[in-house]
N, C-alpha and C positions, 0 to 999 in steps of 0.2 A: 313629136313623141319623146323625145332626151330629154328638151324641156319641161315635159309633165311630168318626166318619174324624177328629176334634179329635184321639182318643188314639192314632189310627194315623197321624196326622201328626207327632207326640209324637215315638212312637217313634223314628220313621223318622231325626227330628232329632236323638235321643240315639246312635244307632247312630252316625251321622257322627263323634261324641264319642269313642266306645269302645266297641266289637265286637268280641268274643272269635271267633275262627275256626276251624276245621280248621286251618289249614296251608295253606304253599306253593300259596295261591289270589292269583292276578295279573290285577287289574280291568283293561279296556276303557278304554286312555287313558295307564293310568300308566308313568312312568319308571321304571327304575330308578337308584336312589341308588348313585352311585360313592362305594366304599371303600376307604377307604387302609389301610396298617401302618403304626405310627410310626416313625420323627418325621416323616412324611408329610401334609400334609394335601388332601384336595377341593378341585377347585378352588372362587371365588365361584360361590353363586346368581345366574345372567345374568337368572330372570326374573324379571317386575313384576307375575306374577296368582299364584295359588293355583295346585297341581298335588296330581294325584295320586303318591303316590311309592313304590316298593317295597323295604323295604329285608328282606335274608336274612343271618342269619347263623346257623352252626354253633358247638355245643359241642364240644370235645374234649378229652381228658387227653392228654400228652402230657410226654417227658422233652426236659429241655432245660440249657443252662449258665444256673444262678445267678450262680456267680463263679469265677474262674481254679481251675481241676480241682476245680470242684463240680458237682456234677450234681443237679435235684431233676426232679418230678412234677409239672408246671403243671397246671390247669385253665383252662380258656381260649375266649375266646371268637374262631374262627375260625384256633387253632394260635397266634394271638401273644400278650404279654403286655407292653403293653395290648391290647384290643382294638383292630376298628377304628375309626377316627375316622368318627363319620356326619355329615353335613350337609343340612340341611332348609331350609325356608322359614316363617317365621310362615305360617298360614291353611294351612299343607298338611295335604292328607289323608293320611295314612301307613299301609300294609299295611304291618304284620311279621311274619316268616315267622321262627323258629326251630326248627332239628334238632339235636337231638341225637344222636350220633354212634353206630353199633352197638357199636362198640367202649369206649364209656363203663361205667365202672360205677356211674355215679351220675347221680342226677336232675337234672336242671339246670333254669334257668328263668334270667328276666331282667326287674329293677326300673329304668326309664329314668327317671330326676328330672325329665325334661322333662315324661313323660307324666298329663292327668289321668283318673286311672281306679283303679279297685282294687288297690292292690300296684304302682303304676307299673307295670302288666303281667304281675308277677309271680304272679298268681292264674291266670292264663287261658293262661301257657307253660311251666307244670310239664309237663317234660319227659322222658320213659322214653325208658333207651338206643335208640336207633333210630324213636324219635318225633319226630313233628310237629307244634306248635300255632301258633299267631297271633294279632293283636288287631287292629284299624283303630283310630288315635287321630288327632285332629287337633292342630296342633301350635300352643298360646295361643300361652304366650307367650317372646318374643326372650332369646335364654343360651344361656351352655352350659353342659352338665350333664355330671356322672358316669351311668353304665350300672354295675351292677353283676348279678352273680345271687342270686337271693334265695330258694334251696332251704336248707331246714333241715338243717344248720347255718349261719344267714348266715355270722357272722364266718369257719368255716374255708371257705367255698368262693370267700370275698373274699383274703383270707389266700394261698391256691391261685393267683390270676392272675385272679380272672374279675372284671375292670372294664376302663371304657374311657370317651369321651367322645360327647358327641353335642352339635351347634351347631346351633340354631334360630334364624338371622337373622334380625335385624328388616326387616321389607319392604322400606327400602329401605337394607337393603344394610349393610356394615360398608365404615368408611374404608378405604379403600387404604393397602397396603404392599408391599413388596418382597420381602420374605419370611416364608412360612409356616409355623412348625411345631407339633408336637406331643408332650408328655410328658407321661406321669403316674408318680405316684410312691406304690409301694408298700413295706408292709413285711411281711417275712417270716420264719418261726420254723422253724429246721432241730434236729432231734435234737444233732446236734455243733454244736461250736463256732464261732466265727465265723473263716473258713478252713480249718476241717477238709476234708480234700480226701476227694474219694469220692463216692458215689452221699447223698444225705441225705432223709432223710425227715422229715414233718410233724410238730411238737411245738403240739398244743395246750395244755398247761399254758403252757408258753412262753407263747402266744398268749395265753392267759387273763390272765397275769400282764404282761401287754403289756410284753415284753422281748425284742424281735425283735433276730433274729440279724445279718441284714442288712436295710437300707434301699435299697432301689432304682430307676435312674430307667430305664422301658422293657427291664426284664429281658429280654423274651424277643421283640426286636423286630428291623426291620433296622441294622445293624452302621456305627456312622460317626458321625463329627461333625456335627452340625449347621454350613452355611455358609451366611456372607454376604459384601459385598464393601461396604468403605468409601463412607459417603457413602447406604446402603439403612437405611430403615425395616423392621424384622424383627419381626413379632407372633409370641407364644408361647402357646398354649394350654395352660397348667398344668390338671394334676389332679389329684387325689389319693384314692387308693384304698382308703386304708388297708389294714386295718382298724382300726386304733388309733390312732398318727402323728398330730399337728397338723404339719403342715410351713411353717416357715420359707423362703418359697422366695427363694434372693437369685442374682441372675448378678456374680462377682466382678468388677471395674470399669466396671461400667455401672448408671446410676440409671435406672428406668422412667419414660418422660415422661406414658404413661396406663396408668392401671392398673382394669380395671372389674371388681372387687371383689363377690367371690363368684358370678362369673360374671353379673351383672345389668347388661342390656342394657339394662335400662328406665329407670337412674338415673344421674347423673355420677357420669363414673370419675374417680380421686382421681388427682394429677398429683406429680411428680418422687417417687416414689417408691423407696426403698431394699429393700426388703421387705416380701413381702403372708405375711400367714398365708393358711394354706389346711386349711380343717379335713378330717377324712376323710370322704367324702364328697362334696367342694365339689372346687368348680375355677374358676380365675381366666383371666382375658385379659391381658397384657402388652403394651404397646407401647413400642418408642425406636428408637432411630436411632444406629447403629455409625460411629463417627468415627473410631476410631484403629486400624489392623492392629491383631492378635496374639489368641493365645489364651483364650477370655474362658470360667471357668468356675461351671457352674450348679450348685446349693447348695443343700440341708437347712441353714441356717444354725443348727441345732441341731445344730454344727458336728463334734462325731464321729460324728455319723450318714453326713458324709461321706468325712470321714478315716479314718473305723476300719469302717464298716459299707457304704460303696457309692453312696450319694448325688449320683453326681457327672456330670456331662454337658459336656459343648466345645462352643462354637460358637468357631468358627476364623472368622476376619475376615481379609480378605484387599484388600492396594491402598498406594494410597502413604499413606506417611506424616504425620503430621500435627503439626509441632511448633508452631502456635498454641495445641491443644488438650494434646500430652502431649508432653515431651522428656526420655527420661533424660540428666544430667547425667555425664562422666566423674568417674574417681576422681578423689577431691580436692574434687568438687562443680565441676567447670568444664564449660566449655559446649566 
Protein backbone atom coordinates (compact mmCIF):
# COMPACT_ATOMS: atom_id res chain seq x y z
CA UNK A 1 0.00 0.00 0.00
CA UNK A 2 3.20 2.78 0.70
CA UNK A 3 4.29 1.60 -2.44
CA UNK A 4 1.25 2.58 -4.40
CA UNK A 5 0.48 6.02 -2.98
CA UNK A 6 4.88 6.65 -3.18
CA UNK A 7 4.08 5.99 -7.09
CA UNK A 8 0.90 7.92 -7.19
CA UNK A 9 2.42 10.58 -5.54
CA UNK A 10 5.13 10.32 -8.32
CA UNK A 11 2.80 10.72 -10.76
CA UNK A 12 0.82 13.29 -9.75
CA UNK A 13 4.11 15.45 -9.50
CA UNK A 14 5.31 14.63 -13.01
CA UNK A 15 1.91 15.52 -14.40
CA UNK A 16 2.45 19.25 -12.89
CA UNK A 17 5.63 18.83 -15.37
CA UNK A 18 3.95 17.83 -18.59
CA UNK A 19 0.34 16.51 -19.43
CA UNK A 20 -0.81 15.81 -22.62
CA UNK A 21 -4.71 16.77 -22.70
CA UNK A 22 -7.88 16.70 -24.83
CA UNK A 23 -8.08 20.28 -25.44
CA UNK A 24 -9.65 23.56 -24.80
CA UNK A 25 -9.93 22.22 -20.79
CA UNK A 26 -9.55 25.53 -18.32
CA UNK A 27 -8.67 24.61 -14.57
CA UNK A 28 -10.31 26.19 -11.37
CA UNK A 29 -8.11 29.34 -10.56
CA UNK A 30 -6.43 30.01 -13.72
CA UNK A 31 -5.81 33.08 -15.87
CA UNK A 32 -5.78 33.69 -18.99
CA UNK A 33 -2.56 34.78 -20.64
CA UNK A 34 -2.98 38.18 -22.64
CA UNK A 35 -1.76 38.00 -26.32
CA UNK A 36 -0.44 40.28 -28.41
CA UNK A 37 0.40 40.72 -32.54
CA UNK A 38 3.61 42.20 -33.28
CA UNK A 39 5.42 44.50 -32.66
CA UNK A 40 3.13 44.47 -29.50
CA UNK A 41 4.05 43.20 -26.50
CA UNK A 42 2.05 41.94 -22.88
CA UNK A 43 2.16 43.87 -20.44
CA UNK A 44 4.93 42.91 -17.17
CA UNK A 45 4.03 40.08 -14.87
CA UNK A 46 2.68 42.32 -11.72
CA UNK A 47 2.72 38.92 -9.63
CA UNK A 48 5.21 37.64 -6.89
CA UNK A 49 3.75 33.78 -6.51
CA UNK A 50 3.30 31.02 -9.11
CA UNK A 51 -0.27 30.94 -11.20
CA UNK A 52 -2.01 28.96 -13.05
CA UNK A 53 -2.24 30.33 -16.76
CA UNK A 54 -4.16 29.53 -19.83
CA UNK A 55 -2.82 30.21 -22.93
CA UNK A 56 -5.05 29.20 -26.81
CA UNK A 57 -4.00 29.55 -29.67
CA UNK A 58 -5.36 28.60 -33.32
CA UNK A 59 -3.69 27.27 -36.61
CA UNK A 60 -4.62 28.71 -39.79
CA UNK A 61 -3.60 29.07 -43.56
CA UNK A 62 -4.19 31.99 -44.88
CA UNK A 63 -3.18 34.69 -47.91
CA UNK A 64 -1.51 37.67 -47.15
CA UNK A 65 1.11 40.47 -48.54
CA UNK A 66 4.76 39.29 -48.44
CA UNK A 67 6.05 42.27 -50.32
CA UNK A 68 4.65 45.38 -52.41
CA UNK A 69 2.04 43.32 -55.22
CA UNK A 70 3.19 39.97 -53.70
CA UNK A 71 0.95 37.89 -52.39
CA UNK A 72 1.72 34.31 -50.66
CA UNK A 73 -0.03 31.42 -48.34
CA UNK A 74 1.03 31.89 -44.73
CA UNK A 75 0.69 29.29 -42.21
CA UNK A 76 0.14 30.68 -38.96
CA UNK A 77 -0.31 30.67 -35.74
CA UNK A 78 -3.51 32.81 -34.85
CA UNK A 79 -3.76 34.53 -38.66
CA UNK A 80 -0.38 36.58 -38.03
CA UNK A 81 3.21 36.14 -38.94
CA UNK A 82 4.78 36.03 -36.29
CA UNK A 83 2.79 34.59 -33.99
CA UNK A 84 1.62 35.81 -30.78
CA UNK A 85 3.97 37.10 -28.16
CA UNK A 86 3.13 34.95 -24.95
CA UNK A 87 4.20 35.93 -21.39
CA UNK A 88 4.42 33.68 -18.33
CA UNK A 89 6.01 33.59 -15.04
CA UNK A 90 8.99 31.36 -13.81
CA UNK A 91 6.98 28.52 -11.51
CA UNK A 92 3.89 28.81 -13.67
CA UNK A 93 1.64 26.13 -14.48
CA UNK A 94 0.69 26.50 -18.04
CA UNK A 95 -2.69 24.81 -19.80
CA UNK A 96 -2.25 25.02 -23.63
CA UNK A 97 -4.89 24.69 -25.72
CA UNK A 98 -4.30 24.37 -29.64
CA UNK A 99 -6.97 24.31 -32.69
CA UNK A 100 -6.57 23.79 -35.72
CA UNK A 101 -8.65 25.39 -38.06
CA UNK A 102 -11.49 23.47 -40.26
CA UNK A 103 -10.39 25.09 -42.90
CA UNK A 104 -6.76 24.00 -42.83
CA UNK A 105 -5.35 21.49 -44.89
CA UNK A 106 -2.80 20.44 -43.05
CA UNK A 107 -1.62 19.05 -39.62
CA UNK A 108 -0.34 21.30 -37.46
CA UNK A 109 1.08 21.15 -34.03
CA UNK A 110 3.59 23.27 -31.83
CA UNK A 111 7.40 22.95 -30.31
CA UNK A 112 7.78 25.86 -27.44
CA UNK A 113 11.75 26.06 -26.48
CA UNK A 114 10.55 27.07 -23.27
CA UNK A 115 8.81 23.87 -22.55
CA UNK A 116 10.28 20.64 -20.81
CA UNK A 117 8.57 17.66 -22.15
CA UNK A 118 8.56 15.46 -25.39
CA UNK A 119 8.82 17.54 -28.58
CA UNK A 120 8.49 20.82 -26.55
CA UNK A 121 4.78 19.89 -27.04
CA UNK A 122 4.90 18.89 -30.27
CA UNK A 123 4.18 15.14 -29.66
CA UNK A 124 0.97 15.60 -27.63
CA UNK A 125 -0.61 18.83 -30.32
CA UNK A 126 -0.44 17.02 -33.62
CA UNK A 127 -3.35 18.59 -34.85
CA UNK A 128 -6.25 17.50 -37.60
CA UNK A 129 -8.08 20.25 -39.51
CA UNK A 130 -10.74 21.09 -36.93
CA UNK A 131 -8.91 19.51 -33.91
CA UNK A 132 -8.20 20.04 -30.54
CA UNK A 133 -5.17 19.00 -28.36
CA UNK A 134 -3.21 20.41 -25.21
CA UNK A 135 -0.46 19.78 -22.69
CA UNK A 136 0.05 21.34 -18.92
CA UNK A 137 3.85 22.30 -18.71
CA UNK A 138 5.34 24.16 -15.83
CA UNK A 139 7.46 26.75 -16.85
CA UNK A 140 11.72 26.21 -15.34
CA UNK A 141 13.27 28.27 -16.51
CA UNK A 142 13.61 32.50 -17.17
CA UNK A 143 14.06 33.39 -21.44
CA UNK A 144 12.56 33.77 -24.06
CA UNK A 145 12.25 31.54 -26.58
CA UNK A 146 11.01 30.78 -30.23
CA UNK A 147 7.44 28.65 -30.73
CA UNK A 148 7.59 27.08 -33.70
CA UNK A 149 5.27 24.11 -35.34
CA UNK A 150 6.88 20.99 -35.69
CA UNK A 151 4.44 18.90 -38.10
CA UNK A 152 6.35 16.91 -40.79
CA UNK A 153 7.73 18.66 -42.76
CA UNK A 154 9.44 20.94 -40.02
CA UNK A 155 11.45 23.10 -42.18
CA UNK A 156 8.43 23.99 -44.91
CA UNK A 157 5.74 24.49 -42.25
CA UNK A 158 8.53 27.06 -40.39
CA UNK A 159 9.38 28.38 -43.85
CA UNK A 160 5.17 28.97 -44.20
CA UNK A 161 5.04 31.67 -40.99
CA UNK A 162 4.38 29.31 -38.29
CA UNK A 163 6.76 30.82 -35.37
CA UNK A 164 6.66 33.25 -32.75
CA UNK A 165 8.10 34.08 -29.26
CA UNK A 166 7.15 33.24 -25.72
CA UNK A 167 8.85 35.18 -22.41
CA UNK A 168 9.26 33.31 -19.24
CA UNK A 169 10.26 35.97 -16.62
CA UNK A 170 12.41 35.45 -13.81
CA UNK A 171 10.38 35.80 -10.60
CA UNK A 172 11.38 38.87 -9.98
CA UNK A 173 10.63 40.42 -12.78
CA UNK A 174 12.69 42.10 -15.71
CA UNK A 175 14.21 45.74 -15.38
CA UNK A 176 12.15 48.44 -16.28
CA UNK A 177 11.86 50.27 -19.62
CA UNK A 178 9.89 52.52 -21.52
CA UNK A 179 9.15 50.74 -24.26
CA UNK A 180 8.33 47.36 -25.46
CA UNK A 181 8.46 45.61 -28.64
CA UNK A 182 8.60 42.72 -30.62
CA UNK A 183 10.05 41.15 -33.95
CA UNK A 184 11.08 38.17 -35.51
CA UNK A 185 12.67 37.56 -38.40
CA UNK A 186 11.97 34.98 -41.02
CA UNK A 187 12.89 33.73 -44.29
CA UNK A 188 11.08 32.87 -47.15
CA UNK A 189 11.26 30.81 -50.74
CA UNK A 190 8.70 32.09 -53.37
CA UNK A 191 8.50 30.03 -56.88
CA UNK A 192 9.49 33.64 -58.70
CA UNK A 193 11.75 35.81 -58.22
CA UNK A 194 12.46 38.32 -55.75
CA UNK A 195 9.60 40.98 -56.65
CA UNK A 196 7.97 39.20 -58.99
CA UNK A 197 4.46 40.59 -58.45
CA UNK A 198 1.44 38.22 -58.34
CA UNK A 199 0.04 35.52 -56.22
CA UNK A 200 3.49 33.31 -55.38
CA UNK A 201 3.84 29.99 -54.17
CA UNK A 202 6.21 27.82 -52.03
CA UNK A 203 9.48 26.52 -53.45
CA UNK A 204 11.04 23.92 -51.56
CA UNK A 205 14.08 23.12 -53.48
CA UNK A 206 14.75 26.92 -52.97
CA UNK A 207 14.30 26.17 -49.34
CA UNK A 208 16.46 23.05 -49.38
CA UNK A 209 19.20 24.97 -51.03
CA UNK A 210 18.67 27.75 -48.44
CA UNK A 211 18.43 30.61 -50.89
CA UNK A 212 15.46 32.52 -49.85
CA UNK A 213 13.72 34.86 -51.86
CA UNK A 214 12.97 37.32 -49.20
CA UNK A 215 14.02 37.91 -45.60
CA UNK A 216 11.49 39.45 -43.46
CA UNK A 217 10.79 41.22 -40.22
CA UNK A 218 6.94 40.45 -38.97
CA UNK A 219 5.52 39.81 -42.58
CA UNK A 220 2.30 39.36 -41.80
CA UNK A 221 1.80 41.54 -38.60
CA UNK A 222 0.28 44.95 -37.51
CA UNK A 223 1.35 47.78 -39.98
CA UNK A 224 3.72 50.81 -38.54
CA UNK A 225 6.81 51.69 -37.12
CA UNK A 226 7.87 51.00 -33.95
CA UNK A 227 7.89 54.42 -31.54
CA UNK A 228 9.83 56.05 -29.00
CA UNK A 229 10.43 59.46 -27.70
CA UNK A 230 13.88 60.90 -26.72
CA UNK A 231 15.29 60.38 -23.42
CA UNK A 232 13.17 56.44 -23.15
CA UNK A 233 14.81 53.08 -22.60
CA UNK A 234 13.24 50.74 -25.46
CA UNK A 235 13.71 46.74 -25.03
CA UNK A 236 13.39 44.65 -28.15
CA UNK A 237 12.49 41.16 -28.20
CA UNK A 238 14.41 39.79 -31.33
CA UNK A 239 13.59 36.40 -32.90
CA UNK A 240 14.42 34.44 -35.40
CA UNK A 241 12.49 31.99 -37.17
CA UNK A 242 14.19 30.83 -39.72
CA UNK A 243 14.37 28.21 -41.13
CA UNK A 244 17.86 28.67 -42.34
CA UNK A 245 19.10 32.46 -41.62
CA UNK A 246 21.60 33.23 -38.97
CA UNK A 247 20.72 36.72 -38.59
CA UNK A 248 22.94 39.67 -37.95
CA UNK A 249 20.56 41.67 -36.05
CA UNK A 250 21.92 45.47 -35.75
CA UNK A 251 19.53 48.84 -35.25
CA UNK A 252 21.37 51.45 -37.63
CA UNK A 253 22.84 54.26 -35.11
CA UNK A 254 22.23 52.91 -31.91
CA UNK A 255 24.68 50.58 -29.84
CA UNK A 256 22.80 48.18 -27.38
CA UNK A 257 23.76 49.02 -23.73
CA UNK A 258 22.35 45.17 -22.60
CA UNK A 259 22.20 42.62 -24.74
CA UNK A 260 21.13 39.01 -23.09
CA UNK A 261 22.43 36.79 -25.46
CA UNK A 262 20.35 33.86 -26.69
CA UNK A 263 17.75 34.86 -24.86
CA UNK A 264 19.33 33.64 -21.35
CA UNK A 265 17.88 35.31 -18.34
CA UNK A 266 20.03 33.34 -16.12
CA UNK A 267 23.52 34.72 -17.21
CA UNK A 268 25.11 38.28 -17.75
CA UNK A 269 23.94 40.06 -20.55
CA UNK A 270 26.88 41.35 -22.60
CA UNK A 271 27.13 45.41 -22.67
CA UNK A 272 27.60 48.21 -25.42
CA UNK A 273 26.98 46.16 -27.97
CA UNK A 274 26.86 46.67 -31.92
CA UNK A 275 25.38 43.37 -33.09
CA UNK A 276 24.04 39.88 -31.65
CA UNK A 277 23.83 36.90 -34.04
CA UNK A 278 20.78 35.29 -33.53
CA UNK A 279 20.61 31.81 -34.90
CA UNK A 280 17.31 30.11 -36.26
CA UNK A 281 15.79 29.17 -33.72
CA UNK A 282 17.07 31.54 -31.01
CA UNK A 283 16.05 34.86 -29.98
CA UNK A 284 17.60 37.60 -28.04
CA UNK A 285 16.60 40.71 -25.56
CA UNK A 286 17.99 44.22 -26.38
CA UNK A 287 18.25 46.94 -24.32
CA UNK A 288 19.30 51.01 -24.75
CA UNK A 289 18.19 54.26 -24.51
CA UNK A 290 17.21 56.74 -27.54
CA UNK A 291 19.05 60.08 -27.27
CA UNK A 292 18.82 61.63 -30.36
CA UNK A 293 15.24 62.21 -32.69
CA UNK A 294 15.16 60.48 -36.24
CA UNK A 295 14.70 57.50 -38.00
CA UNK A 296 16.63 54.62 -36.57
CA UNK A 297 16.57 51.54 -38.85
CA UNK A 298 16.67 47.69 -37.96
CA UNK A 299 18.95 45.25 -39.84
CA UNK A 300 19.90 41.72 -41.17
CA UNK A 301 23.33 43.05 -41.21
CA UNK A 302 24.03 40.39 -43.67
CA UNK A 303 23.25 43.47 -45.33
CA UNK A 304 21.35 42.53 -48.72
CA UNK A 305 19.14 40.57 -47.06
CA UNK A 306 17.99 44.02 -46.10
CA UNK A 307 18.54 46.13 -49.12
CA UNK A 308 17.54 43.60 -51.91
CA UNK A 309 15.40 40.81 -49.88
CA UNK A 310 13.19 42.94 -46.86
CA UNK A 311 14.84 42.83 -43.67
CA UNK A 312 14.15 46.15 -42.51
CA UNK A 313 12.08 47.65 -39.73
CA UNK A 314 11.83 51.81 -38.24
CA UNK A 315 11.67 52.72 -34.91
CA UNK A 316 10.98 56.60 -35.35
CA UNK A 317 12.30 58.58 -32.25
CA UNK A 318 10.60 61.39 -31.68
CA UNK A 319 11.65 64.88 -29.19
CA UNK A 320 14.06 67.66 -29.08
CA UNK A 321 17.13 67.47 -30.29
CA UNK A 322 20.35 66.71 -28.93
CA UNK A 323 23.47 68.27 -30.06
CA UNK A 324 25.84 67.11 -27.05
CA UNK A 325 25.27 63.63 -28.37
CA UNK A 326 24.71 64.19 -32.35
CA UNK A 327 24.96 67.55 -34.54
CA UNK A 328 25.18 67.57 -38.42
CA UNK A 329 27.59 70.09 -39.46
CA UNK A 330 26.58 72.53 -42.56
CA UNK A 331 28.19 72.38 -45.96
CA UNK A 332 31.52 73.13 -45.73
CA UNK A 333 31.80 71.31 -42.29
CA UNK A 334 30.56 74.46 -40.21
CA UNK A 335 28.60 74.52 -37.44
Amino acid sequence: MRIRKTISAALSIAALVFLAIPGNIMAAGEEKAVLTTAPQVPPAVKRTTPAKVLVELETTEIKGKLADGVEYEFWTFNGTVPGPFIRVRAGDTVTFNLKNSAASKNIHSIDLHSVTGPGGGAKATQTIPGGKTGFVWKALNPGIYIYHCATSHIPTHIANGMYGLILVEPEKGLPKVDKEYYVVQGDFYTMGKTGEKGMQAFDVEKMRAEQPTYVKFNPLATAGNLKANVGEKVRLYIGNGGPNMTSAFHVIGEIFDVVYQQGALGSEPAKNVQTTLIPPGGAAIVDFKVDVPGAYILVDHAISRAIDKGAVGILEVTGNENPQVFKPLKEGGKE
